[in-house]
MARGU-460866 format. One record per residue (C-alpha): x, y, z. Coordinates in pm, 1 decimal. Example, Ala and Ser with C-alpha at 12.3 -4.5 7.8 and 13.67 -1.06 7.14 Angstrom:
// residues 2
east | north | up
1230.0 | -450.0 | 780.0
1367.0 | -106.0 | 714.0
This chain:
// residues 477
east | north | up
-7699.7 | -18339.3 | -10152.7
-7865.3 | -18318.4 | -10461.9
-7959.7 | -17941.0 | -10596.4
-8104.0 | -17783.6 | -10837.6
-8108.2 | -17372.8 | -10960.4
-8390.5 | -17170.4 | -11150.8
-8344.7 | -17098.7 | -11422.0
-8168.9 | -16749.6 | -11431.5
-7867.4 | -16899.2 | -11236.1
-7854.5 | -17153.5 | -11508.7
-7868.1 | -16909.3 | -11813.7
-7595.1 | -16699.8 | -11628.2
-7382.7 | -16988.7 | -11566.7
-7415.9 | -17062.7 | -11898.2
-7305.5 | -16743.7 | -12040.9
-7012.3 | -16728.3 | -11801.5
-6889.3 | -17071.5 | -11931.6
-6913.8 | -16979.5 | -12288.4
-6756.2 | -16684.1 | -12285.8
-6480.7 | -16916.5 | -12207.3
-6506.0 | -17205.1 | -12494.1
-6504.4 | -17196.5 | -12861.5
-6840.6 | -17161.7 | -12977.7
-7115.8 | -17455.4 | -12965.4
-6878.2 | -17645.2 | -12719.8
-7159.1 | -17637.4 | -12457.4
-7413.7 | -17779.1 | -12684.1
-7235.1 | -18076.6 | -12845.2
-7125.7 | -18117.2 | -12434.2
-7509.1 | -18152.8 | -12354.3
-7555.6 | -18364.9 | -12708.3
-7340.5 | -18592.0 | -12615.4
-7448.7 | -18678.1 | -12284.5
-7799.9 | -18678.7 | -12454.3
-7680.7 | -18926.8 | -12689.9
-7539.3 | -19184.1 | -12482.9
-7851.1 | -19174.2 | -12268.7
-8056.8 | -19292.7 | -12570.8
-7823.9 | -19499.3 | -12677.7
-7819.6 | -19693.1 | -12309.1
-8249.3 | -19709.0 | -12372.4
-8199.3 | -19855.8 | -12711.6
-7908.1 | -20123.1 | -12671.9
-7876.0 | -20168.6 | -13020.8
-7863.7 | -19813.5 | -13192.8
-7839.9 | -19956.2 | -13569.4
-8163.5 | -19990.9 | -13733.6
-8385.9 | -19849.9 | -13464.5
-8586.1 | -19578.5 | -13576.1
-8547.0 | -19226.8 | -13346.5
-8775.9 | -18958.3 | -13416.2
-8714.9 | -18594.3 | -13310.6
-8955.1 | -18328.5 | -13206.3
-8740.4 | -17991.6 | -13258.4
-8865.0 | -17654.7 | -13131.8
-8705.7 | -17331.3 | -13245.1
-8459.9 | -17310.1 | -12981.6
-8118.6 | -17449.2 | -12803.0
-8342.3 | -17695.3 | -12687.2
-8383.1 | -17814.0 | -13002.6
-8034.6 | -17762.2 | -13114.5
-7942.9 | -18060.7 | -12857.9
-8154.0 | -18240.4 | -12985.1
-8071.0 | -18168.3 | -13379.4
-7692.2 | -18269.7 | -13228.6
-7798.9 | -18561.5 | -13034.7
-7986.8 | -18688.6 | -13317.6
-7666.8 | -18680.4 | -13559.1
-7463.8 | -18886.3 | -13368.9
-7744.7 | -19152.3 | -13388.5
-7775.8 | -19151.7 | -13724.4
-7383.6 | -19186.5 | -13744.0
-7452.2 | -19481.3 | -13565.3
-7698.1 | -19617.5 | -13786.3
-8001.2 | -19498.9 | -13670.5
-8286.4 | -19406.0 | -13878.2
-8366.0 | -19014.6 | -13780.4
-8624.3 | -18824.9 | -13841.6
-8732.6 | -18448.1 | -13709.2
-9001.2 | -18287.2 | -13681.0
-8986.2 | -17957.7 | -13724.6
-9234.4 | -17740.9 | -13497.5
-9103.3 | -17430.4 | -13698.6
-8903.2 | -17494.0 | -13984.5
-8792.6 | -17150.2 | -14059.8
-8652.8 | -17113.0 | -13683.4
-8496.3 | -17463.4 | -13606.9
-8141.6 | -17463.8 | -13505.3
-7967.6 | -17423.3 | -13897.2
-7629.9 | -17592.8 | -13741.4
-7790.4 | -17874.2 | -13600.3
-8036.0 | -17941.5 | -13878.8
-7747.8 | -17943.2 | -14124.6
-7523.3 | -18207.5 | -13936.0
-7820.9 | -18415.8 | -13848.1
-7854.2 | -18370.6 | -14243.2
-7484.1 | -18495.6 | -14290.2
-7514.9 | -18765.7 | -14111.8
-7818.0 | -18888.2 | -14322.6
-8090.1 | -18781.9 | -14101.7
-8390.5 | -18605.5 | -14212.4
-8641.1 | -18323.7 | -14172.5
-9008.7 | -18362.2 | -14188.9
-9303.1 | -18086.1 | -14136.3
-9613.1 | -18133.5 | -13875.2
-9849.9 | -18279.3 | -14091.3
-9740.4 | -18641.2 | -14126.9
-9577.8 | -18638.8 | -13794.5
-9837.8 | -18906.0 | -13667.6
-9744.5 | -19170.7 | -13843.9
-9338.3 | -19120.2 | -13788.1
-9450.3 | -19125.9 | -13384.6
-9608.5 | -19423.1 | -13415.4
-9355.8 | -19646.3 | -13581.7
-9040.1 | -19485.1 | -13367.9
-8837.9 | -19665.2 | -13111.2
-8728.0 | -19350.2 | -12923.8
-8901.8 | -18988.0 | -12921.4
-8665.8 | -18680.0 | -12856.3
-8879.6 | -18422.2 | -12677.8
-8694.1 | -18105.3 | -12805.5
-8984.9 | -17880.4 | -12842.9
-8990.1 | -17631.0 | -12599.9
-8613.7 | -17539.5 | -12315.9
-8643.0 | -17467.6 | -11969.5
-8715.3 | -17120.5 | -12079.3
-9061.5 | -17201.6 | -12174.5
-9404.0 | -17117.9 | -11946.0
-9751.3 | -17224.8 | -11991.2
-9867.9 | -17540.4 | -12195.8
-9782.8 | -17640.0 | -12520.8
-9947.5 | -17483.9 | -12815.4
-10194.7 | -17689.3 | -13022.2
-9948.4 | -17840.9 | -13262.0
-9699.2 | -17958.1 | -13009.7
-9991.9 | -18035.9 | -12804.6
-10128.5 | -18251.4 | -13019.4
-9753.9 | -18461.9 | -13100.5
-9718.7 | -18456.7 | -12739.2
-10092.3 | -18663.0 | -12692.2
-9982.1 | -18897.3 | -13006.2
-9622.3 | -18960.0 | -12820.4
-9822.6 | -19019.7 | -12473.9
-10003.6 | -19343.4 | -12714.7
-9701.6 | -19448.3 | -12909.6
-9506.6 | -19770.6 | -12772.5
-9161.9 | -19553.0 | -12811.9
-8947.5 | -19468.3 | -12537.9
-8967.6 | -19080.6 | -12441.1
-8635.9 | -18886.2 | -12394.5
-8707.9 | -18494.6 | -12263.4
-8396.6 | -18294.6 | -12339.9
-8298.2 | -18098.4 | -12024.8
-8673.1 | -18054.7 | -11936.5
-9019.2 | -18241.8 | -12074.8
-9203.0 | -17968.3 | -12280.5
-9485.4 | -17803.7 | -12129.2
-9362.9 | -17817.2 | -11747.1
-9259.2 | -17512.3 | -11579.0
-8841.2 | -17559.8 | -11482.7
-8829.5 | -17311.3 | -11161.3
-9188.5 | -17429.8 | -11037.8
-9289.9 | -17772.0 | -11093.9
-9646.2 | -17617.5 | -11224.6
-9770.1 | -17773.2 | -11536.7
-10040.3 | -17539.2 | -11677.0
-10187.3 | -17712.6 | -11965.9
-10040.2 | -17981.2 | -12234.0
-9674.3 | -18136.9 | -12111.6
-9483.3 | -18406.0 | -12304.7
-9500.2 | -18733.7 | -12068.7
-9126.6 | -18839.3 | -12127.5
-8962.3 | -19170.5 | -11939.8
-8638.5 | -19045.7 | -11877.3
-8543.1 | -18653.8 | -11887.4
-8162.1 | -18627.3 | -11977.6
-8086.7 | -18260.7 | -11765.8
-7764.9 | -18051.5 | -11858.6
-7538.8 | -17898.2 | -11568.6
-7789.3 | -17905.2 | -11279.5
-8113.8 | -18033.4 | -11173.7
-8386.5 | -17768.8 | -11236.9
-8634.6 | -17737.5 | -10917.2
-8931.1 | -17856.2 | -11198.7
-8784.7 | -18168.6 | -11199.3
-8754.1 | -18259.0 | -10795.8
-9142.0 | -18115.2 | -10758.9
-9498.0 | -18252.9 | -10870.6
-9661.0 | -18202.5 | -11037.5
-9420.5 | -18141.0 | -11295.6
-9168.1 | -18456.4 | -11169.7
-9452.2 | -18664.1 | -11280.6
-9381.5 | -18616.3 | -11634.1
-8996.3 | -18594.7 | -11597.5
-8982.5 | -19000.4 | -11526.9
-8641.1 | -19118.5 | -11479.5
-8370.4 | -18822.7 | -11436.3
-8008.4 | -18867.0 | -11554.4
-7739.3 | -18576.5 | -11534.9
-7494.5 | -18448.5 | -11748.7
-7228.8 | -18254.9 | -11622.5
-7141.8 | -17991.2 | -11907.5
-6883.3 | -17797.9 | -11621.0
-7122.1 | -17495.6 | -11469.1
-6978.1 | -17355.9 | -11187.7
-7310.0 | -17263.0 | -10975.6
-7343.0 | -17056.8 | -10682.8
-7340.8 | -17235.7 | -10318.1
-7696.4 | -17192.1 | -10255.1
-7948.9 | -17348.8 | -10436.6
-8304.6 | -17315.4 | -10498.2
-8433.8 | -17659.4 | -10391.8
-8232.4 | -17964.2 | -10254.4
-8297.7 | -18291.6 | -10147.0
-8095.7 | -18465.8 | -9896.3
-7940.1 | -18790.3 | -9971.0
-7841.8 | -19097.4 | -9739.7
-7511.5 | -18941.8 | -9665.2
-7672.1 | -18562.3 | -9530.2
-7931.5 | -18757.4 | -9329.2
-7663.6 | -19015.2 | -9158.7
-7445.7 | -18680.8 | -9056.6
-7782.4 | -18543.6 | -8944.6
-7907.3 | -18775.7 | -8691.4
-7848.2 | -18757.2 | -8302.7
-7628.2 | -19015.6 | -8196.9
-7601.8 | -19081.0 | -7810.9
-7288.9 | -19028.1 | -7642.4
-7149.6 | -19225.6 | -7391.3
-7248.9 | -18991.7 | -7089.5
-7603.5 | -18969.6 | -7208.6
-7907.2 | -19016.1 | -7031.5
-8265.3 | -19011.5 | -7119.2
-8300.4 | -18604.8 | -7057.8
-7952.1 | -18514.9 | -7219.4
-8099.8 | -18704.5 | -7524.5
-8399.4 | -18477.0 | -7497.3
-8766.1 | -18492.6 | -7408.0
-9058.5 | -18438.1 | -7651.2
-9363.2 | -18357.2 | -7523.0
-9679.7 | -18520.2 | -7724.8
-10002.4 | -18294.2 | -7677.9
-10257.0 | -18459.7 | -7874.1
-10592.1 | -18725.9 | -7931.9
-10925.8 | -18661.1 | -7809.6
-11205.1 | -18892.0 | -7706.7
-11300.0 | -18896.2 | -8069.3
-10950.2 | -18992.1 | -8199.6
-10721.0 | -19166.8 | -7915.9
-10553.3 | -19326.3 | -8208.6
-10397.7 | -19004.1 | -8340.1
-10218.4 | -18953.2 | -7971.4
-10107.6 | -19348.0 | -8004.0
-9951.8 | -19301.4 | -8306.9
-9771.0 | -18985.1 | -8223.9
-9619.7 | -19129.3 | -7923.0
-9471.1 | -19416.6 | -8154.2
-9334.7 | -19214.4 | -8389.6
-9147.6 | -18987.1 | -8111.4
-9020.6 | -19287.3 | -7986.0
-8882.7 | -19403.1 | -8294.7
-8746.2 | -19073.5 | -8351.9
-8415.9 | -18996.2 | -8134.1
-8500.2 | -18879.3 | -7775.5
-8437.3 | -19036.7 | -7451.2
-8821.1 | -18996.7 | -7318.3
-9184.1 | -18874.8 | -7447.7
-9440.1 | -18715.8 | -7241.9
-9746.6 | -18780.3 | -7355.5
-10048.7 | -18499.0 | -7215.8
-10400.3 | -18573.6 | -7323.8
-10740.8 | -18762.6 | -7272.2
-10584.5 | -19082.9 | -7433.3
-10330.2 | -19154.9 | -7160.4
-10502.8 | -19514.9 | -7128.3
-10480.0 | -19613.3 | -7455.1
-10098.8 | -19467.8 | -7458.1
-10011.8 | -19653.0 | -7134.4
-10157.4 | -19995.4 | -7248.0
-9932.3 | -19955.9 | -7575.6
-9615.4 | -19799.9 | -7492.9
-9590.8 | -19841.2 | -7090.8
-9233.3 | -19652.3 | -7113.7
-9434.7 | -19308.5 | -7179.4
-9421.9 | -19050.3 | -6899.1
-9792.7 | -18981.3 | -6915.0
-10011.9 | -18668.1 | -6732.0
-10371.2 | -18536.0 | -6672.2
-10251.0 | -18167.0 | -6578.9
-10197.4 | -17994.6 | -6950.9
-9853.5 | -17898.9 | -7109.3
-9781.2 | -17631.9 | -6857.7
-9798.5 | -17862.1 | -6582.8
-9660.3 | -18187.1 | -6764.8
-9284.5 | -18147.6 | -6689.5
-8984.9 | -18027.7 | -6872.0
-8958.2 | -18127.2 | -7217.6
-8702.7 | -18003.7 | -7509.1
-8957.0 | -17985.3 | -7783.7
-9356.6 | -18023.1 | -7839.8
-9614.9 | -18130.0 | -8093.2
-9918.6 | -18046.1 | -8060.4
-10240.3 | -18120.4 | -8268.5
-10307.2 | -18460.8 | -8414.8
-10655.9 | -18560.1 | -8330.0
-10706.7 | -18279.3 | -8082.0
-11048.1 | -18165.5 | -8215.0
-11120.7 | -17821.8 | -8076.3
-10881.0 | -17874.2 | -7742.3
-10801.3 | -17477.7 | -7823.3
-10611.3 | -17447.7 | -7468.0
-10370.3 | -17722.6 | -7521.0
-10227.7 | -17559.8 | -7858.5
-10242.2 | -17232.0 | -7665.8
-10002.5 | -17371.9 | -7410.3
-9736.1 | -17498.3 | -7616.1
-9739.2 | -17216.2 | -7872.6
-9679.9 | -16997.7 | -7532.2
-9373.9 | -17224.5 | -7447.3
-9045.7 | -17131.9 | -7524.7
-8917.9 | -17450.9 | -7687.8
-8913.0 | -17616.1 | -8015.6
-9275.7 | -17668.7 | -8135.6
-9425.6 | -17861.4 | -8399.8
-9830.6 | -17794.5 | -8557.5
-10001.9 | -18053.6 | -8722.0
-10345.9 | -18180.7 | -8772.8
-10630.6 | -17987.1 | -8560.8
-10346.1 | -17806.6 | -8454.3
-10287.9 | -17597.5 | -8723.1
-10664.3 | -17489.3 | -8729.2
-10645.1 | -17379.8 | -8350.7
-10311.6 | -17231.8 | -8392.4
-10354.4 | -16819.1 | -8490.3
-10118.0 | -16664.2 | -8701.6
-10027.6 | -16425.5 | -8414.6
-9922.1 | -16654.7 | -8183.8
-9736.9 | -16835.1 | -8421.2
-9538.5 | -16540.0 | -8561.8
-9543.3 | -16409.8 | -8155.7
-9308.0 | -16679.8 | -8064.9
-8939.5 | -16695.7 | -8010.2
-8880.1 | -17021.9 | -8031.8
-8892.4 | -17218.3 | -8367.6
-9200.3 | -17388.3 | -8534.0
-9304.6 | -17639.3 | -8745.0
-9623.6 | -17657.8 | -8941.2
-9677.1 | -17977.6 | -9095.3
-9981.9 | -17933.2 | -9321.1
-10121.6 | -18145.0 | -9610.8
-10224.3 | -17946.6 | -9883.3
-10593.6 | -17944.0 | -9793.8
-10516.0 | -17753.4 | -9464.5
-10256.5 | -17560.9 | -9648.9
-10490.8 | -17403.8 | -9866.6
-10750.8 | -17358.9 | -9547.8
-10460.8 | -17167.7 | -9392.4
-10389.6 | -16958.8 | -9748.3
-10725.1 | -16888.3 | -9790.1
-10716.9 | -17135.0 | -10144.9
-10864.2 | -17393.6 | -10290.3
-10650.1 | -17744.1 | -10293.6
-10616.4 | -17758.6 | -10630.8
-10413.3 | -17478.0 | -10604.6
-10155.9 | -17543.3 | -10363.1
-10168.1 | -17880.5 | -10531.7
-10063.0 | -17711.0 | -10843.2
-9779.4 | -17484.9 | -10732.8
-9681.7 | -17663.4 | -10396.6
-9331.8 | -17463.3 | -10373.2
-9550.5 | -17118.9 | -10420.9
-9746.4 | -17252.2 | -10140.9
-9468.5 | -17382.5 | -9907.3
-9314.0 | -17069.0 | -9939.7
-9601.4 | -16814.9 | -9887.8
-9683.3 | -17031.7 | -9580.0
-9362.4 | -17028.0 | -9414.4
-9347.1 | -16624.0 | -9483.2
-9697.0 | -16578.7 | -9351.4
-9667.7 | -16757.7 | -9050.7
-9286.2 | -16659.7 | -8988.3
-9264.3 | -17076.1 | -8960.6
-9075.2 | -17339.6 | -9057.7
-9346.0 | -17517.8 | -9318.0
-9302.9 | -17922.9 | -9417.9
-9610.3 | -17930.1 | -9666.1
-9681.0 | -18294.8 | -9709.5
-9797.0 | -18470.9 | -10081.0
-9638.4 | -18650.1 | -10329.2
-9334.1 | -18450.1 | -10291.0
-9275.2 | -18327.4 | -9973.0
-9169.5 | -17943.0 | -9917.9
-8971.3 | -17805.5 | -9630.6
-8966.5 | -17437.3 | -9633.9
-8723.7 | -17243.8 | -9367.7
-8904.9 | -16938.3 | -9211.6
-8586.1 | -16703.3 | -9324.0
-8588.8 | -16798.9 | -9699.4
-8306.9 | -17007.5 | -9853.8
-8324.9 | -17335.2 | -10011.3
-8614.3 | -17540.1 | -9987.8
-8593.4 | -17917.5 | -9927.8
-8754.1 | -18186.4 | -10111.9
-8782.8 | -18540.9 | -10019.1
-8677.6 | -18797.7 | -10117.7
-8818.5 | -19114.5 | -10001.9
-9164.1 | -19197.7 | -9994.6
-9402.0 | -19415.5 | -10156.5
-9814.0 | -19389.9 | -10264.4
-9886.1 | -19628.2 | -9987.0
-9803.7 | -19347.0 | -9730.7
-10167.0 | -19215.5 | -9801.5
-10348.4 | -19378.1 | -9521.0
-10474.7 | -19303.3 | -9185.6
-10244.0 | -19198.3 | -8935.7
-9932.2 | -19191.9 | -9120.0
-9915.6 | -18828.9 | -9094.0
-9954.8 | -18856.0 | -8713.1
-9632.1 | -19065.4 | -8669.5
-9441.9 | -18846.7 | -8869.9
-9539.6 | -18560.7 | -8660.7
-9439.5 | -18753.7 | -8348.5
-9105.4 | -18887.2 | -8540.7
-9028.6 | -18547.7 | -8700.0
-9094.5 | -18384.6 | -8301.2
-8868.8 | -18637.7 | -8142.0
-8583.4 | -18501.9 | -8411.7
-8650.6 | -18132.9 | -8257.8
-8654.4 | -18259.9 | -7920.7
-8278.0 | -18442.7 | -7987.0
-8154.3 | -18043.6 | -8069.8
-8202.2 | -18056.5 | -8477.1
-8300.9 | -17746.4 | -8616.7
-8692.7 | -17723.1 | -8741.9
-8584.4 | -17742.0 | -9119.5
-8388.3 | -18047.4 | -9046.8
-8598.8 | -18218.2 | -8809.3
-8860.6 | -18186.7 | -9056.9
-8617.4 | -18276.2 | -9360.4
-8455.6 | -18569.8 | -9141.2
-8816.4 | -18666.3 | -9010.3
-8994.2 | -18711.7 | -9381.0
-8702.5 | -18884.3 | -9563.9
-8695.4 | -19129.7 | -9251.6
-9083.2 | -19184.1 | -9270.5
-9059.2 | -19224.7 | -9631.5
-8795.6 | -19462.2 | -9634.0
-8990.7 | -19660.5 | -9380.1
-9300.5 | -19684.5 | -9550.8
-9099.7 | -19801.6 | -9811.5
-8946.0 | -20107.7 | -9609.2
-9314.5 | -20141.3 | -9458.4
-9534.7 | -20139.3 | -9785.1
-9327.9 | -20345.0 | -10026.7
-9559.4 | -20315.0 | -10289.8
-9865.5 | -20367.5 | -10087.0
-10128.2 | -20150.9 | -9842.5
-9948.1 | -20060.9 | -9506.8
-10097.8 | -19942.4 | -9195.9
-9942.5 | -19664.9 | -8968.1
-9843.9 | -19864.3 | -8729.7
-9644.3 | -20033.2 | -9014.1
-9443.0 | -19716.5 | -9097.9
-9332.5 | -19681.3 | -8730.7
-9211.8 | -20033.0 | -8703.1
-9003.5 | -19985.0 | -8988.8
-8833.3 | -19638.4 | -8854.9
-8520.8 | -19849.1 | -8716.8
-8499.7 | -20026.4 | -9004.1
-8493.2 | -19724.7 | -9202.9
-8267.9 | -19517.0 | -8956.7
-8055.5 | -19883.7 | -8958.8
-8046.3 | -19855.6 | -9383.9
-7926.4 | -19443.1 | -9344.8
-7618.2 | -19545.8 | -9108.6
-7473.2 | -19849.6 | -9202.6
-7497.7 | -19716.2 | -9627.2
């Protein structure tokens, strides 16, 4: 499991471990991970030319350190100094020693432009809001220059316990992070400008529960339902697909194949597009009669392509199983009868029917998608997987939210959301909980249109085929 903690845990973990070392032990820990890390970009550290960008804090301090042990290494260093009178003395004077020097703003263009490596020291993870003009400005020339970009603990301008950039943020390609992954870093838009992430353990002891986390092969594989020898199709459980219209059969298709990629021993399909199910996937138990009258099943989903089929959500929202809300769904679905029921949900919006549901504009959830995730699942009292970029799985009680993973830009394309919802049902169905059916269910859809796209446009129907290759790739690592 990979986590990471706001920033308050980290500045108290900080303290505690301090109080316990001689003094600056923590920063020349973090300097010289930060080091090594530009040393591994540049292969050959003699005679390249590494230019720092030093803010007036610890932030810049690593970087003032880091710097040093370049130059000791033969490296031509140079650092900018966003404010002289406040840069880190002790740094500045061994970057000094080891024949490094310090340069003011104005002339800083031209030392970007001829640099091999950039430092991004300007602002810590303390900082909010975008950079100020002069920072601004080196961060635009940096963005242009052909040198690598190195963001010390976080890239300047992005906000650490958010992901929300608001305004000018330092584009780095790798972001060398001290003790713990900060949530910023895991989350878009702010994991945008982080590029590659590598950690350096500096020895915090952190608290159990995190702020964000973001399962890994090895969580997933002791996730998913495996069949025992006594099962049958109903102890494996039965999901229950209420969705498509005459408009959209397609949307009901591709739910079914998800669910039956997903983990349970049978899928009911109820809806208007039991043809078009039936002449794809014959092994579907399919009825006319609604979702009262369908049979038993272990978990629903209701909602992709349903139009305004109002009665159908109302049914399954009045069951007393498992139930995920997507699509039309989640339009139909009042708050009331969400936060009425006993059994769990799961709301599986994409930020455009997140903000419908918050009463935003897009842009806005876009912009602080774990704010949004979080106000969801606490409005609806739901389990919320808020789909984008970087997928969000909020719990309805709080605690850590999850981020995947997997994924790939080629996911954006009709109908993918549609087998997840099926795939991500079929996990609820099988007796996961709703925060890791919809964990288990996005990493596995992201993984498979991964395997499916391979660089090039995929279909849905793509991503589904590849779900047992992907569930294959999980168990056998």
């Amino acid at each position: 499991m990979r986590t990471a903690y706001n920033v308050e845990t980290v500045r108290a973990a900080e303290r505690e471990l301090m109080a316990r070392l001689p003094e600056g032990t923590l920063m020349q820990r973090a300097a010289a991970g930060l080091a090594a890390a530009c040393a591994d970009l540049l292969g050959r550290v003699y005679g390249r030319r590494v230019v720092l960008l030093v803010g007036s804090g610890d932030n810049g301090g690593d970087a003032l350190y880091a710097g040093a042990r370049l130059a000791r290494r033969g490296a031509g260093v140079a650092a900018v100094l966003l404010a002289p009178e406040r840069a880190h003395s002790a740094g500045l004077a061994a970057l000094r020693r080891a024949g490094g020097r310090a340069a003011g703003v104005d002339g800083a263009e031209r030392l970007i432009e001829q640099a091999d490596l950039l430092l991004d020291g300007i602002v810590g993870i303390g900082g909010k809001g975008g950079l100020r003009p002069d920072a601004a400005r080196l961060a635009e020339v940096a963005e242009r220059s052909r040198a690598v970009v190195v963001a010390v603990d976080l890239p300047s301008g992005v906000d650490a316990d958010t992901g929300e950039v608001r305004g000018a943020a330092v584009r780095a390609d790798l972001t060398v992070t001290f003790g713990t992954h900060k949530p910023g870093l895991l989350i878009d838009p702010a994991r945008e400008y982080a590029g590659s992430v590598r950690l350096v353990d500096i020895g915090l002891a952190l608290p159990e529960e995190a702020e964000v986390e973001a399962l890994q092969h090895a969580d997933v594989r002791r996730l998913l339902p495996v069949p025992a020898g006594e099962s049958d199709k109903y102890r494996r459980g039965v999901v229950g697909i209420a969705a498509g219209s005459a408009r959209y059969p397609g949307a009901a298709v591709l739910a079914v194949y998800g669910a039956l990629r997903g983990g349970a021993g049978a899928v009911r399909y109820v809806g208007p597009a039991g043809d078009a199910v039936l002449a794809r996937f014959p092994e579907t138990l399919v009825s006319d009669r609604g979702p009262k009258q369908a049979g038993r099943v272990q978990a629903w989903v209701v909602g992709p392509g349903a139009g305004d089929d109002a009665s159908a959500v109302a049914e399954v929202l009045a069951s007393d199983v498992p139930v995920l809300v997507d699509a039309d769904g989640l339009r139909l679905a009042g708050r009331d009868a969400v936060r009425a029921r006993t059994a769990p949900t799961l709301m599986t919006p994409h930020a455009g029917e997140a903000a419908a549901l918050l009463g935003v504009a897009r842009e806005e959830v876009e912009g602080a998608r774990l704010a949004s995730a979080r106000e969801l699942a606490g409005r609806y009292g739901a389990t919320v997987l808020l789909k984008g970029s970087t997928t969000l799985v909020a719990d309805a009680v709080g605690g850590a939210v999850r981020v995947n993973p997997t994924g790939t830009a080629w996911l954006a394309t009709a109908g993918s959301g549609d087998v997840l919802s099926g795939l991500a049902g079929s996990l609820l169905a099988s007796g996961l909980s709703a925060l890791d059916a919809g964990s288990v269910g996005a990493y596995l859809h992201g993984l498979a249109g991964r395997f499916a796209a391979d660089g090039a446009p995929v279909g849905a129907h793509d991503v589904a085929e590849a779900v047992p290759a992907a569930w294959r790739d999980v168990t056998d690592a």
